[in-house]
MIDOSE-1310 file (N, C-alpha, C; in nm, 2 decimals, decimal comma, always signed):
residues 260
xxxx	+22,78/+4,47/-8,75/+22,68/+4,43/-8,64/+22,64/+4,56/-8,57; +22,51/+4,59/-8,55/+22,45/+4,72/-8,45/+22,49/+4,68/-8,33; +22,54/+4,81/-8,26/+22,58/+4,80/-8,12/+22,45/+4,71/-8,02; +22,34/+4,75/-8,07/+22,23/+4,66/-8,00/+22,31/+4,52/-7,99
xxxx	+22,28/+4,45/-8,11/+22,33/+4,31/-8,16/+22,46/+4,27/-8,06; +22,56/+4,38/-8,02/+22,67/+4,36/-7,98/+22,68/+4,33/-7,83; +22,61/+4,38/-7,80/+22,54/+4,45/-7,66/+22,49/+4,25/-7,58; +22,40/+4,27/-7,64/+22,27/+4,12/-7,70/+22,34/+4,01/-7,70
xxxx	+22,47/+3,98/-7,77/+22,53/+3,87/-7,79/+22,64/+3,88/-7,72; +22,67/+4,01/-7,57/+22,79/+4,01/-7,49/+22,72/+3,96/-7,39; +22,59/+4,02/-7,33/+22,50/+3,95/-7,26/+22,46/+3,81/-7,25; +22,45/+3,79/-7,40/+22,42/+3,62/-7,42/+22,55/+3,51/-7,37
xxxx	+22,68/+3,61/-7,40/+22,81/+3,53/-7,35/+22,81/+3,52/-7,18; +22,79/+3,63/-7,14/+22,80/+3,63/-6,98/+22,69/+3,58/-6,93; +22,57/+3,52/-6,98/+22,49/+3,43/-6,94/+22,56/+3,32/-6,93; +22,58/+3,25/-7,07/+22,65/+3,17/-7,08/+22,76/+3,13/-6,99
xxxx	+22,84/+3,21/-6,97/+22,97/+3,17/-6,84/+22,90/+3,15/-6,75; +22,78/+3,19/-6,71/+22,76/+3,18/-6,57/+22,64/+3,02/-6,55; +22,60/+3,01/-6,64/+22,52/+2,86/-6,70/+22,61/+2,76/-6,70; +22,71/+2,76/-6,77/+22,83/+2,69/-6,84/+22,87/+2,64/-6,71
xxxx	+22,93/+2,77/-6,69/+23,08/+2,76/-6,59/+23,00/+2,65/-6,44; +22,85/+2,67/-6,38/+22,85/+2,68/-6,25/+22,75/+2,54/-6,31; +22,71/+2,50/-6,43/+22,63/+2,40/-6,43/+22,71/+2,29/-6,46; +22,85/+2,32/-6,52/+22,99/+2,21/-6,58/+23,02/+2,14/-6,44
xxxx	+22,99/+2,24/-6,30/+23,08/+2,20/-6,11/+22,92/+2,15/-6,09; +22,85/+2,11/-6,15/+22,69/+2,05/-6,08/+22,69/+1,94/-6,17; +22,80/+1,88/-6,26/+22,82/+1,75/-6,34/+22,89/+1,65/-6,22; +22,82/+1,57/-6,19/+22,84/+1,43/-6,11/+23,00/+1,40/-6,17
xxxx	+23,11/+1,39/-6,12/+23,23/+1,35/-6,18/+23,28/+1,18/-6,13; +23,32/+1,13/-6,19/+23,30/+0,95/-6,16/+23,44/+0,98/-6,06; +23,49/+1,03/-6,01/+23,60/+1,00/-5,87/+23,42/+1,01/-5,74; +23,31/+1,09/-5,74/+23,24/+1,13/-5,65/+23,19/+0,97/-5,64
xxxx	+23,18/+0,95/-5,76/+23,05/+0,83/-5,81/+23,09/+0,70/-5,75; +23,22/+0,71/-5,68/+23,32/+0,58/-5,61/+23,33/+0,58/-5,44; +23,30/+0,70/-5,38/+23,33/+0,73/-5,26/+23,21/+0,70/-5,18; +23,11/+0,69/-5,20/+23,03/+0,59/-5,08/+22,93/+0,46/-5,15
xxxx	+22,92/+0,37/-5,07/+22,79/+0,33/-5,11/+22,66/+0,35/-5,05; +22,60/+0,48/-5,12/+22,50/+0,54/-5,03/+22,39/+0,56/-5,17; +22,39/+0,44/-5,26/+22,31/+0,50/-5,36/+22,25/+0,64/-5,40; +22,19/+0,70/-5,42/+22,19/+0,81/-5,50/+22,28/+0,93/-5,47
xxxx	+22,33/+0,89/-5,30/+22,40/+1,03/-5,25/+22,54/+1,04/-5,32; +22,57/+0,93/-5,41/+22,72/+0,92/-5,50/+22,64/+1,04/-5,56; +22,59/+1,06/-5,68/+22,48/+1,10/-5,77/+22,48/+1,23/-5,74; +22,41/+1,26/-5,63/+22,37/+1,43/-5,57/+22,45/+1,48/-5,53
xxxx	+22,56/+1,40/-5,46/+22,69/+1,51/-5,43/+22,78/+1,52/-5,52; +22,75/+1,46/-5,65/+22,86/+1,52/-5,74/+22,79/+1,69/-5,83; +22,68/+1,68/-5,75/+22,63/+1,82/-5,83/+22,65/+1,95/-5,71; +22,67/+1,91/-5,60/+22,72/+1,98/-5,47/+22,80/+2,13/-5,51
xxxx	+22,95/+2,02/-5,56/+23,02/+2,09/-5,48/+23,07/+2,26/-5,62; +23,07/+2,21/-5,68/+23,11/+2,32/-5,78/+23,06/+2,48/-5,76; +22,95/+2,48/-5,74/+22,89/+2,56/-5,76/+22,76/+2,60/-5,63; +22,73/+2,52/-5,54/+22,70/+2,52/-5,43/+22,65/+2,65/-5,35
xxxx	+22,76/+2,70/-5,38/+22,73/+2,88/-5,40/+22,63/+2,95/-5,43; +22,50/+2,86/-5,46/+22,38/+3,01/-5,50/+22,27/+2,92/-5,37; +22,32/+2,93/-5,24/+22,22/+2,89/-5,13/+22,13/+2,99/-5,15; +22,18/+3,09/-5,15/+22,08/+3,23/-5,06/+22,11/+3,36/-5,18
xxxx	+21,98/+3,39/-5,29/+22,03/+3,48/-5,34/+22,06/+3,60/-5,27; +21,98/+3,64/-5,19/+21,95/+3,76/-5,11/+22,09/+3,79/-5,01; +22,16/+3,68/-5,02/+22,32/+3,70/-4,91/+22,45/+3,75/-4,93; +22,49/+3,84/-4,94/+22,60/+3,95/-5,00/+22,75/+3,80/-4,95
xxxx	+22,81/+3,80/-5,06/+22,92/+3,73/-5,10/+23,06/+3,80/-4,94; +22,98/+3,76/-4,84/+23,07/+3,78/-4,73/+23,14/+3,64/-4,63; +23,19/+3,62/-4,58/+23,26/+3,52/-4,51/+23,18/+3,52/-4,34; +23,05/+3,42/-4,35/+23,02/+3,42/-4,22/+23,06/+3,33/-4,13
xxxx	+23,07/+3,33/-4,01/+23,15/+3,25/-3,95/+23,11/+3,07/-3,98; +23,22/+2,97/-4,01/+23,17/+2,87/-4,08/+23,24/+2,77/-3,94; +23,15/+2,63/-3,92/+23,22/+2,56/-3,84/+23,31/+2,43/-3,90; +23,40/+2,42/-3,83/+23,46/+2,29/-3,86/+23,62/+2,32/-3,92
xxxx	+23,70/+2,23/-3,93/+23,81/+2,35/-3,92/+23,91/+2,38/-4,06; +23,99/+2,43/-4,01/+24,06/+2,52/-4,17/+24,13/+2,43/-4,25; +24,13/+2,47/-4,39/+24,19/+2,40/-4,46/+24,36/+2,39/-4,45; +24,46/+2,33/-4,47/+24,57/+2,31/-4,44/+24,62/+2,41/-4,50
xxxx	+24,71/+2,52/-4,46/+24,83/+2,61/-4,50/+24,88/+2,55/-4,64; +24,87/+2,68/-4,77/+24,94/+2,59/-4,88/+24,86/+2,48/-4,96; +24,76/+2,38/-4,87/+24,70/+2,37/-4,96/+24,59/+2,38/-5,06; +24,56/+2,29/-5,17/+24,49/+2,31/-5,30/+24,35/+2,38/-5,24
xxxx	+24,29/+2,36/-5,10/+24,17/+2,39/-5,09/+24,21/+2,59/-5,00; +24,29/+2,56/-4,97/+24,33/+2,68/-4,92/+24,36/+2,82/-5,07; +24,43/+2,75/-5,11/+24,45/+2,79/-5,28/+24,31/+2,86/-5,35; +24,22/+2,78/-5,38/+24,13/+2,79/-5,41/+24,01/+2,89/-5,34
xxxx	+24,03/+2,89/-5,21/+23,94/+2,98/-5,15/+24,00/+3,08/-5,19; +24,14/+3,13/-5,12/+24,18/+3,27/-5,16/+24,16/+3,28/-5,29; +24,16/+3,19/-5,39/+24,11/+3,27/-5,54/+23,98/+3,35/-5,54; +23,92/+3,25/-5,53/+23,74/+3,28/-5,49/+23,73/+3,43/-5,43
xxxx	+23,82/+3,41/-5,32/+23,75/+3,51/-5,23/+23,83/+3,71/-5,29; +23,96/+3,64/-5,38/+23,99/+3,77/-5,50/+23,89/+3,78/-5,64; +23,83/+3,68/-5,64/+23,72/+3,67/-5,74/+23,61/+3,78/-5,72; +23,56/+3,75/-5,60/+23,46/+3,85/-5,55/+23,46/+3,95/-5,55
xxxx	+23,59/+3,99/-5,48/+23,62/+4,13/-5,49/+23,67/+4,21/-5,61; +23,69/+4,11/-5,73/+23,71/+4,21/-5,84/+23,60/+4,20/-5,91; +23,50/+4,10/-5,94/+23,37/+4,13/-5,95/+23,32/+4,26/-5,86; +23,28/+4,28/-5,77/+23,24/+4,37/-5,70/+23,32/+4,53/-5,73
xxxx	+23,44/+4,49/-5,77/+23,48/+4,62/-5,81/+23,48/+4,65/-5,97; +23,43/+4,55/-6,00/+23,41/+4,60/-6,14/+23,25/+4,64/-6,20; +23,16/+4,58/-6,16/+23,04/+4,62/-6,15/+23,06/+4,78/-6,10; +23,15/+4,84/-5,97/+23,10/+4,95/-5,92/+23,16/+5,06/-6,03
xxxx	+23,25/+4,99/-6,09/+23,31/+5,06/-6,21/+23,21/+5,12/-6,32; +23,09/+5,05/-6,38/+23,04/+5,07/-6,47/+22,96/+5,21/-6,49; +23,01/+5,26/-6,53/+22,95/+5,45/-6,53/+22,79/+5,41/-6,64; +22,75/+5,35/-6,66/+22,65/+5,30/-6,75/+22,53/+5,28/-6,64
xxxx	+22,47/+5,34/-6,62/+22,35/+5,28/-6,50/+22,26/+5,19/-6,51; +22,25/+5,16/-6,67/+22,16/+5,08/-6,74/+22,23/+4,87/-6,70; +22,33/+4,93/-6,79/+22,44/+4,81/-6,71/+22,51/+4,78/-6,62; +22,47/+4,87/-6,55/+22,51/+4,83/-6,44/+22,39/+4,76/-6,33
xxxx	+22,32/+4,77/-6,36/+22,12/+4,74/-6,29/+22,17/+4,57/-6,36; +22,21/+4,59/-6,46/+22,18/+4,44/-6,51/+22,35/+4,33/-6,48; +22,45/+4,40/-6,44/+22,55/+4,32/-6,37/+22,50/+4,33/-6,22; +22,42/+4,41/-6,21/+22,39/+4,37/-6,02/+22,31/+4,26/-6,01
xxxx	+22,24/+4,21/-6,11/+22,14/+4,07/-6,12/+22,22/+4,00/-6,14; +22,34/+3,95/-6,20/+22,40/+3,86/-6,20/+22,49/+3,82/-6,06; +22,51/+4,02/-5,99/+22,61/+3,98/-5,87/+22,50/+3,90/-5,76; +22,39/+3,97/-5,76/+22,27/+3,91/-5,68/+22,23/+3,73/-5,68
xxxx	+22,25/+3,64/-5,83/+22,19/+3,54/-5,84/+22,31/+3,45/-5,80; +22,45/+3,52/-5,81/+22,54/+3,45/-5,79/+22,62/+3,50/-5,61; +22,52/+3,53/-5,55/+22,52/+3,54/-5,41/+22,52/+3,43/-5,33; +22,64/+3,44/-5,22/+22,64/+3,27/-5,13/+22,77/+3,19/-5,19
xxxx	+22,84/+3,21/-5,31/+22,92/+3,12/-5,37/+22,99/+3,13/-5,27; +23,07/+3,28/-5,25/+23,20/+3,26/-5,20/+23,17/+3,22/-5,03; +23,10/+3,20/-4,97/+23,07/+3,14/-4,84/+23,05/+2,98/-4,85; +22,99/+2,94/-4,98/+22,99/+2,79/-5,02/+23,11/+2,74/-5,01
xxxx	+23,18/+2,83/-5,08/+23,34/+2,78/-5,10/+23,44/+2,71/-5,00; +23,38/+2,82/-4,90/+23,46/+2,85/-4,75/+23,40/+2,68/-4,69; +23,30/+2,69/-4,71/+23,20/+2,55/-4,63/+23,27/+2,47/-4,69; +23,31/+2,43/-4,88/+23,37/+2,34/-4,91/+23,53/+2,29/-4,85
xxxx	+23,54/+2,44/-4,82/+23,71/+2,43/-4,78/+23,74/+2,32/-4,67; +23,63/+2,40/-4,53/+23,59/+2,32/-4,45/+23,61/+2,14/-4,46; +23,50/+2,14/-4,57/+23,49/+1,98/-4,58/+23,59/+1,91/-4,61; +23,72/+1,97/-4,70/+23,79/+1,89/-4,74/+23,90/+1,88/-4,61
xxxx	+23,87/+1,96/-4,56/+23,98/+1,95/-4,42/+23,94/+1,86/-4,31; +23,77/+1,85/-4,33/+23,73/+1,73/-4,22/+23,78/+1,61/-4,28; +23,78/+1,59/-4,42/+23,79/+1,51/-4,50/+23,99/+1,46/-4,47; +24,07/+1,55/-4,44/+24,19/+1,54/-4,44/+24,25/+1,49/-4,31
xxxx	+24,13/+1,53/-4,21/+24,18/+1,49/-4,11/+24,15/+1,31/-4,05; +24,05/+1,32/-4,12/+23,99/+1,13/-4,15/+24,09/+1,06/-4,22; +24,17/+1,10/-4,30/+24,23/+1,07/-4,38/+24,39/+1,06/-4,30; +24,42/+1,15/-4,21/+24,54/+1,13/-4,14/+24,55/+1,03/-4,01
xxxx	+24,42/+1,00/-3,99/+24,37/+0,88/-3,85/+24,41/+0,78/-3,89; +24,39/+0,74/-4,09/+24,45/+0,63/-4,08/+24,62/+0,60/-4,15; +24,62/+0,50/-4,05/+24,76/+0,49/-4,08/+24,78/+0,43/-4,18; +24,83/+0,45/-4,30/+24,83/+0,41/-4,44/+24,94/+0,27/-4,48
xxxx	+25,03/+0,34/-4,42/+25,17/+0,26/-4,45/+25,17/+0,14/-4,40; +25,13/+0,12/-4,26/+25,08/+0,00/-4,17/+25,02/-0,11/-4,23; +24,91/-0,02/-4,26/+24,77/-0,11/-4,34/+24,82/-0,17/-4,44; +24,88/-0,12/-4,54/+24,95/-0,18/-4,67/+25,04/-0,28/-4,68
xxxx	+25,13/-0,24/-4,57/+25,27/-0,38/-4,52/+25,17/-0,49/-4,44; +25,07/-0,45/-4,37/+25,00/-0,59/-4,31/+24,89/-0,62/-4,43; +24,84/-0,59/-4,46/+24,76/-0,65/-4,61/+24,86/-0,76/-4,69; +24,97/-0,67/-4,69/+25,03/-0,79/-4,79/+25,14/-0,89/-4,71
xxxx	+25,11/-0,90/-4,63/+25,20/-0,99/-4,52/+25,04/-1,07/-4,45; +24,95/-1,03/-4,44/+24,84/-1,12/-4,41/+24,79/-1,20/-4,55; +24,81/-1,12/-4,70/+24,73/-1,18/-4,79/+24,85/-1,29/-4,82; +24,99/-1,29/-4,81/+25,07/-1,40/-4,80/+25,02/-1,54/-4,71
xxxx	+25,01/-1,50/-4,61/+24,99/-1,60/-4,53/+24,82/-1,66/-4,59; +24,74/-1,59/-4,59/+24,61/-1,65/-4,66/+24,63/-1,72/-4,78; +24,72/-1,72/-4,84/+24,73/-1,79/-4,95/+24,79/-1,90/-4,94; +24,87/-1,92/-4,85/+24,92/-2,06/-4,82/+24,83/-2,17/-4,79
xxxx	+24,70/-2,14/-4,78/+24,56/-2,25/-4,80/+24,55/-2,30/-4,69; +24,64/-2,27/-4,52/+24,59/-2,34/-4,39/+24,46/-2,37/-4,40; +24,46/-2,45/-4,36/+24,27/-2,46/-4,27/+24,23/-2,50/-4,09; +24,42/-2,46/-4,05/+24,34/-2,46/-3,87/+24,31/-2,31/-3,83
xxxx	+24,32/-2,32/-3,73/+24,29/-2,18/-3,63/+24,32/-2,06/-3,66; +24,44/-2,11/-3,72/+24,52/-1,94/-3,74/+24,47/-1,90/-3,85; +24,48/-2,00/-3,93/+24,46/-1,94/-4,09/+24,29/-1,86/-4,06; +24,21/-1,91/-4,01/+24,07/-1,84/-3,96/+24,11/-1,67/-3,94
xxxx	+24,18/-1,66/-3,84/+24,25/-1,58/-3,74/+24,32/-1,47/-3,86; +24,36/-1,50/-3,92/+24,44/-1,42/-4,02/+24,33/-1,36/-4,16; +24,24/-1,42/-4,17/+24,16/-1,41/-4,26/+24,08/-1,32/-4,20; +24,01/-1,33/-4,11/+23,96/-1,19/-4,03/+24,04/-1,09/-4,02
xxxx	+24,17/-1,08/-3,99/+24,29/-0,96/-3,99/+24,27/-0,91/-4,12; +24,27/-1,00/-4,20/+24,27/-0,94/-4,33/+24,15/-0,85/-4,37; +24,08/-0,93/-4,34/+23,88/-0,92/-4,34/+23,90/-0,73/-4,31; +23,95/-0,72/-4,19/+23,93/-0,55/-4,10/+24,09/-0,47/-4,16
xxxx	+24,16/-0,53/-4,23/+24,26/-0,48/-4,27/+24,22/-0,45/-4,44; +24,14/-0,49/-4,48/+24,06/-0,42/-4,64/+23,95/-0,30/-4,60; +23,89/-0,33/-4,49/+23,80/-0,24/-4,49/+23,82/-0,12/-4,43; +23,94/-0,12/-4,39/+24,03/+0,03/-4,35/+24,07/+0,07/-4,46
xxxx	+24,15/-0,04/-4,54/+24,21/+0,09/-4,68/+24,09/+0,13/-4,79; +24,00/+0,04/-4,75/+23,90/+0,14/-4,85/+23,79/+0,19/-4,80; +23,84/+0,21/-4,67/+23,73/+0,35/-4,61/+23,84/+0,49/-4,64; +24,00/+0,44/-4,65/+24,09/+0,54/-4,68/+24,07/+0,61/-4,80
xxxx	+24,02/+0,51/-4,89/+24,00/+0,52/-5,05/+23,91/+0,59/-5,05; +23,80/+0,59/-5,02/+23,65/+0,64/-5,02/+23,69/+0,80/-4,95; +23,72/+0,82/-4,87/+23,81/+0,98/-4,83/+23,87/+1,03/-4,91; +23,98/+0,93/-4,93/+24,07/+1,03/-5,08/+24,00/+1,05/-5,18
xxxx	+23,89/+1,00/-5,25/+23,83/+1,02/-5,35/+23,74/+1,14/-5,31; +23,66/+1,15/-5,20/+23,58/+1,24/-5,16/+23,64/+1,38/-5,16; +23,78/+1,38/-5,10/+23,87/+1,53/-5,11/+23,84/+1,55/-5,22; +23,92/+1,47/-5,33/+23,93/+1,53/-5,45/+23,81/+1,55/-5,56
xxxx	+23,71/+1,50/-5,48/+23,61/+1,54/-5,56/+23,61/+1,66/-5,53; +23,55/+1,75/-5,38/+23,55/+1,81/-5,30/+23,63/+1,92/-5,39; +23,77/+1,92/-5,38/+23,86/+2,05/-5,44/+23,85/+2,01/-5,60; +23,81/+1,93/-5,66/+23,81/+1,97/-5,81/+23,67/+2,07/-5,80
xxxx	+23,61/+2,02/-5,74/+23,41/+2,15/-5,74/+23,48/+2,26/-5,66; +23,54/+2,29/-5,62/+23,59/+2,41/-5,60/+23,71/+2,49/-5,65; +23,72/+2,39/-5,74/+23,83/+2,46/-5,90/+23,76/+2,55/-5,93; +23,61/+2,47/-6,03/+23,54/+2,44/-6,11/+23,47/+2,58/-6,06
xxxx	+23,42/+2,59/-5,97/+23,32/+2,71/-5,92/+23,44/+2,84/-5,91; +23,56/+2,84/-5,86/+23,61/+2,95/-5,86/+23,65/+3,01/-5,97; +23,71/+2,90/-6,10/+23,74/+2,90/-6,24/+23,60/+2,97/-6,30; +23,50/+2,95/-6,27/+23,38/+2,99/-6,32/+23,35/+3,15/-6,24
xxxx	+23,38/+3,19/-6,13/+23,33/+3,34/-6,09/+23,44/+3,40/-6,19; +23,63/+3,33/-6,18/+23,74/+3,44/-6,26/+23,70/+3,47/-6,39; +23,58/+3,34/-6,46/+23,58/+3,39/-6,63/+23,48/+3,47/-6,62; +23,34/+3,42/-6,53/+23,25/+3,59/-6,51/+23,31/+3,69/-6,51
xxxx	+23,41/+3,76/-6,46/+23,46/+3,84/-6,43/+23,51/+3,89/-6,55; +23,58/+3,80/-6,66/+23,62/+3,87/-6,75/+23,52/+3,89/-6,84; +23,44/+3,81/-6,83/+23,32/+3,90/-6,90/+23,25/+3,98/-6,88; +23,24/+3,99/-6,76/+23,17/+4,14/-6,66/+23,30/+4,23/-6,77
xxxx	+23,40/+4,22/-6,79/+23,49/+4,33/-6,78/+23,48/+4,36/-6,96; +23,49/+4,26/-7,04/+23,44/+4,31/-7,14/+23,28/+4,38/-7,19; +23,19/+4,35/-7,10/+23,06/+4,45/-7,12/+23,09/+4,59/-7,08; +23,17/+4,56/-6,95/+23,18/+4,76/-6,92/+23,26/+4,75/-7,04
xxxx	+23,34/+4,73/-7,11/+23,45/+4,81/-7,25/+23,34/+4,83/-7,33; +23,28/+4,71/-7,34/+23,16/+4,78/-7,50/+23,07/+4,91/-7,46; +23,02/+4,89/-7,33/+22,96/+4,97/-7,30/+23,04/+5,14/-7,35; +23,14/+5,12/-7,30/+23,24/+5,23/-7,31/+23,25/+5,28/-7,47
xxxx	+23,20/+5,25/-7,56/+23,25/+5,24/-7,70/+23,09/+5,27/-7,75; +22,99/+5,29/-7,68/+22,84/+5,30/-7,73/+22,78/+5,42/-7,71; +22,71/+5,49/-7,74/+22,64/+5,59/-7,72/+22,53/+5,55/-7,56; +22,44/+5,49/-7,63/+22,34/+5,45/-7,52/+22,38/+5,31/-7,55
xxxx	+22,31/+5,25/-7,39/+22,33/+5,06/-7,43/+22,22/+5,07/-7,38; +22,16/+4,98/-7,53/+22,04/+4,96/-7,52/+21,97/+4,77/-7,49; +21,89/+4,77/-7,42/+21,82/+4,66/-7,37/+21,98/+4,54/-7,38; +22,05/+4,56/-7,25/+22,18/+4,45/-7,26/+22,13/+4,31/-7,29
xxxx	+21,97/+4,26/-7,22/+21,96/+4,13/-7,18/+21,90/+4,08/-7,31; +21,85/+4,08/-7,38/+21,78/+4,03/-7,50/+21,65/+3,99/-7,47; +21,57/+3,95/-7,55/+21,48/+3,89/-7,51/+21,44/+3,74/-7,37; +21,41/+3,81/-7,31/+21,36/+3,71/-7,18/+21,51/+3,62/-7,11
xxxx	+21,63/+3,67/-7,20/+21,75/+3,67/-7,14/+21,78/+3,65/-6,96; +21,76/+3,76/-6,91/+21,77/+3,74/-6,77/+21,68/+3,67/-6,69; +21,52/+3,64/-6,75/+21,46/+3,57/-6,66/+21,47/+3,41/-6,71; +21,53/+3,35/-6,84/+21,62/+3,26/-6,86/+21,72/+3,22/-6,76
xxxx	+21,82/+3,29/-6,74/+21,90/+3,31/-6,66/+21,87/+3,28/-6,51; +21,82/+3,34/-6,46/+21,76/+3,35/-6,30/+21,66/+3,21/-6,31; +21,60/+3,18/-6,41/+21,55/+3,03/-6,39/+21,68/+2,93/-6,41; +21,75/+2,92/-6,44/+21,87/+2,83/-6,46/+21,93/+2,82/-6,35
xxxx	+21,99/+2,94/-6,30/+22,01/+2,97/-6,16/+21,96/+2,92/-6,04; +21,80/+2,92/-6,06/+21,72/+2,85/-5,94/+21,75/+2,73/-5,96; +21,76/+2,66/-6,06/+21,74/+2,55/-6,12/+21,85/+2,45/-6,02; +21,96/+2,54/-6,06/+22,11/+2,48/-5,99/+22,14/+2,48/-5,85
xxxx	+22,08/+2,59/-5,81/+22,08/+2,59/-5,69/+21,99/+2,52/-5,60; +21,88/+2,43/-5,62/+21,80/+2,38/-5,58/+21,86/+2,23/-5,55; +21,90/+2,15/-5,68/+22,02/+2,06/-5,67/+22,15/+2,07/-5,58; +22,20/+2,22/-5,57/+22,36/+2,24/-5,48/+22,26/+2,23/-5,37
xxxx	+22,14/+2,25/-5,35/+22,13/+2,23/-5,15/+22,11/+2,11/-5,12; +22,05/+2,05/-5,21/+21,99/+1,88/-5,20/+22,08/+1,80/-5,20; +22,26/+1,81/-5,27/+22,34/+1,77/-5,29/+22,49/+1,80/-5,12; +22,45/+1,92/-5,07/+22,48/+1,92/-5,00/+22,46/+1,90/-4,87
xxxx	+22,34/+1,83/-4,84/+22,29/+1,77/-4,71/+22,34/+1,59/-4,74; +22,38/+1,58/-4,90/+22,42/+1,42/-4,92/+22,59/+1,44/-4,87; +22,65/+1,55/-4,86/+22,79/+1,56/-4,87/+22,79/+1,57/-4,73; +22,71/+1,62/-4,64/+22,72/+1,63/-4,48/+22,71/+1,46/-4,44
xxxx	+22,60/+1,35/-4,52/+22,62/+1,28/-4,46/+22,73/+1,15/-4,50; +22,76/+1,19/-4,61/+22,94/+1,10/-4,64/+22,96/+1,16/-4,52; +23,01/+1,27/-4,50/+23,11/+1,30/-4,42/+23,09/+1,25/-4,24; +22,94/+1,26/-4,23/+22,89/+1,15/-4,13/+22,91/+1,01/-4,15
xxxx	+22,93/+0,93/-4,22/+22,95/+0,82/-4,24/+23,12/+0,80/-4,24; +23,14/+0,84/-4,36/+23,30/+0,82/-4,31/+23,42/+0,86/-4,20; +23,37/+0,97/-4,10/+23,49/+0,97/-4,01/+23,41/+0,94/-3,89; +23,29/+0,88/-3,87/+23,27/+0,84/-3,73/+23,31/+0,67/-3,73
């Protein structure tokens, strides 16, 4: 294979991870598809959260101040940001690496289109913590010993006053555990799209890191992107990110709906 060819089909891979990886966290996942009944907004916020990250190409992958509060010490969403946020920084130190100026022009288009993630991240972290704290208002254990101590008594078939009286208990004692349900499912949608999006900058990265080696083994590197390659790319890009904002104004309003 000519180093061109080699070059061409390392390019074509690191497109690929970045298509793959960030368009796999913009697949609707059926835990999202359970968490409200808000017709289409099940649908759009399952393409939210993954990848959510290309708001603003033009915004350098920094941490601006985000409202609402921190994810829990330890956990999975806490986990995951600090990945992300070592993701960036070895991206960014590996691009500065490239002694290749040719290739390097053409990993700064990739750092550029994939600008905003790691601040998305941060905003998702956010969410799942609004999401955890809705989730700790209700009292779980309660609800489940009186569910099943009221759905006893409803089954005994009364038909005076009480049995009414108990059926309504029941009535607001279902619709608490599955406003609980509809939260837990929303977290974990929430932190699997932020697996999915951080899992996707760490394999860019190793592909960033195998183009600087080939690079390193070539005379000249010639035309990295192939034919219409990068503006392929940068359209795919828009593509996704056009969906992560539309998806994320649907994730603001679950989260309005379920903890007020």
């Amino acid at each position: 294979m000519s180093r061109r060819n080699r070059f061409a089909d390392g390019w074509a891979a690191l497109s690929g991870v970045v298509l793959g990886g960030l368009a796999f966290a913009a697949i609707p996942g059926e835990p999202v598809a359970a968490i409200v009944g808000v017709g289409v907004a099940a649908v759009a916020y399952g393409a939210k959260v993954g990848g959510s990250a290309l708001v603003d190409r033009n915004k350098p992958d920094s941490m601006a101040p985000l409202e609402g509060p921190l994810p829990k010490r330890g956990s999975p969403a806490e986990v995951w940001l600090g990945r992300a946020q070592n993701a960036t920084r070895k991206r960014d130190a590996l691009i500065a690496s490239a002694s290749d100026s040719y290739l390097k022009d053409q990993l700064d288009s990739v750092a550029i289109q994939t600008s905003g993630t790691l601040e998305t991240i941060g905003r998702l972290s956010r969410q799942v913590a609004a999401l955890e704290q809705g989730l700790d208002r209700i009292p779980l254990a309660r609800l489940t010993e009186q569910q099943s101590r009221l759905q006893a008594e409803a089954n005994r078939g009364l038909t005076d006053e009480s049995s009414i009286e108990t059926s309504n208990s029941l009535r607001s004692v279902n619709e608490q555990l599955q406003s609980f349900q509809r939260l837990h499912a929303a977290r974990d949608g929430l932190v699997a799209r932020m697996e999915s999006a951080t899992v996707g900058l760490e394999s860019l990265n190793s592909h960033i890191a195998e183009l600087i080696a080939m690079s390193a083994t070539s005379v000249t590197v010639q035309n990295l992107s192939g034919e219409g390659t990068i503006e392929a790319l940068n359209q795919e890009l828009s593509d996704i990110r056009a969906g992560l904002e539309e998806s994320e104004t649907y994730t603001r309003e679950v989260l309005g709906r379920d903890l007020t």
